[in-house]
C-alpha positions as CSV (number, residue, x, y, z in Angstrom):
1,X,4.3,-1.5,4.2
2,X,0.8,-2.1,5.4
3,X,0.8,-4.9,2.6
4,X,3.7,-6.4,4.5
5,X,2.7,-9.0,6.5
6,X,0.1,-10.0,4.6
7,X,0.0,-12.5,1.5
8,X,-1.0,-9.4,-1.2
9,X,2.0,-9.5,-3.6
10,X,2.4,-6.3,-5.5
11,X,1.6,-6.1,-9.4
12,X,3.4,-3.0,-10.1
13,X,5.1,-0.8,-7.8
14,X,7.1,2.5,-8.8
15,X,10.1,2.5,-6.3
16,X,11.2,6.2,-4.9
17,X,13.9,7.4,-7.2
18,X,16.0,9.1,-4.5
19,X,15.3,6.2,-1.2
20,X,13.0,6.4,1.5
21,X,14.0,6.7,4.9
22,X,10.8,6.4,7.0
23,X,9.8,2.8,6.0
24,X,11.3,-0.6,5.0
25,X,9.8,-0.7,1.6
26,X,7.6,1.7,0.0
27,X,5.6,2.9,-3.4
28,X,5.6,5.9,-5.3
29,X,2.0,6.8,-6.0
30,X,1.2,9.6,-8.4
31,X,-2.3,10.8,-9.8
32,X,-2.6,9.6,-13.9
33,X,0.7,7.8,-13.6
34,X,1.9,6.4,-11.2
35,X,0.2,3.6,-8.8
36,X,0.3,0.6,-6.7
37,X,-1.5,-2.0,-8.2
38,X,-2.0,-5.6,-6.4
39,X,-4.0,-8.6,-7.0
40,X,-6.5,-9.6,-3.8
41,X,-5.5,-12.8,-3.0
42,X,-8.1,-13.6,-0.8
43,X,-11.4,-15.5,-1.7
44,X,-13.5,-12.5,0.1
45,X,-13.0,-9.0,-0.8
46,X,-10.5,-6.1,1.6
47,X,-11.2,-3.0,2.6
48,X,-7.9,-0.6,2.3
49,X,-8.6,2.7,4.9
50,X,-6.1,5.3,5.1
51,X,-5.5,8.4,6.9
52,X,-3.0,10.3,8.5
53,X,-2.5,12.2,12.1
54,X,0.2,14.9,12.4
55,X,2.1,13.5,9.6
56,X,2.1,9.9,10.3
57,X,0.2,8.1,7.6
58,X,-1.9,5.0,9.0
59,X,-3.2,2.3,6.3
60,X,-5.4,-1.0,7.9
61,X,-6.7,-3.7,6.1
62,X,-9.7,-5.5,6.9
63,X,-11.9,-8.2,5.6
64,X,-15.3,-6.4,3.4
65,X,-18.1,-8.0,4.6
């Protein structure tokens, strides 16, 4: 989702095998074998920060410099 609104298109993604309710798309992610893999499409390289509060997960994307 954070990807969303953005013009990074996904490489692979590994969709939730039972649906997700809490966002409009969303990844499976799983250590060794599982990931979300996208190509920067951007001539300057992104920063990906992630965290969460009270579980509410917050991802922003900014411009490296």
């Amino acid at each position: 989702n954070a990807t969303f609104d953005t013009e990074i298109e996904p490489d692979e993604v590994h969709e939730h095998s039972i649906g997700c309710a809490y966002a409009e798309r969303d990844a499976t992610v799983a250590h060794g074998s599982k990931n979300f893999i996208f190509t920067n499409p951007y001539d300057y390289p992104i920063k990906l920060e992630a965290y969460s509060y009270k579980a509410v997960v917050f991802v922003n994307i900014y411009k490296a410099e």
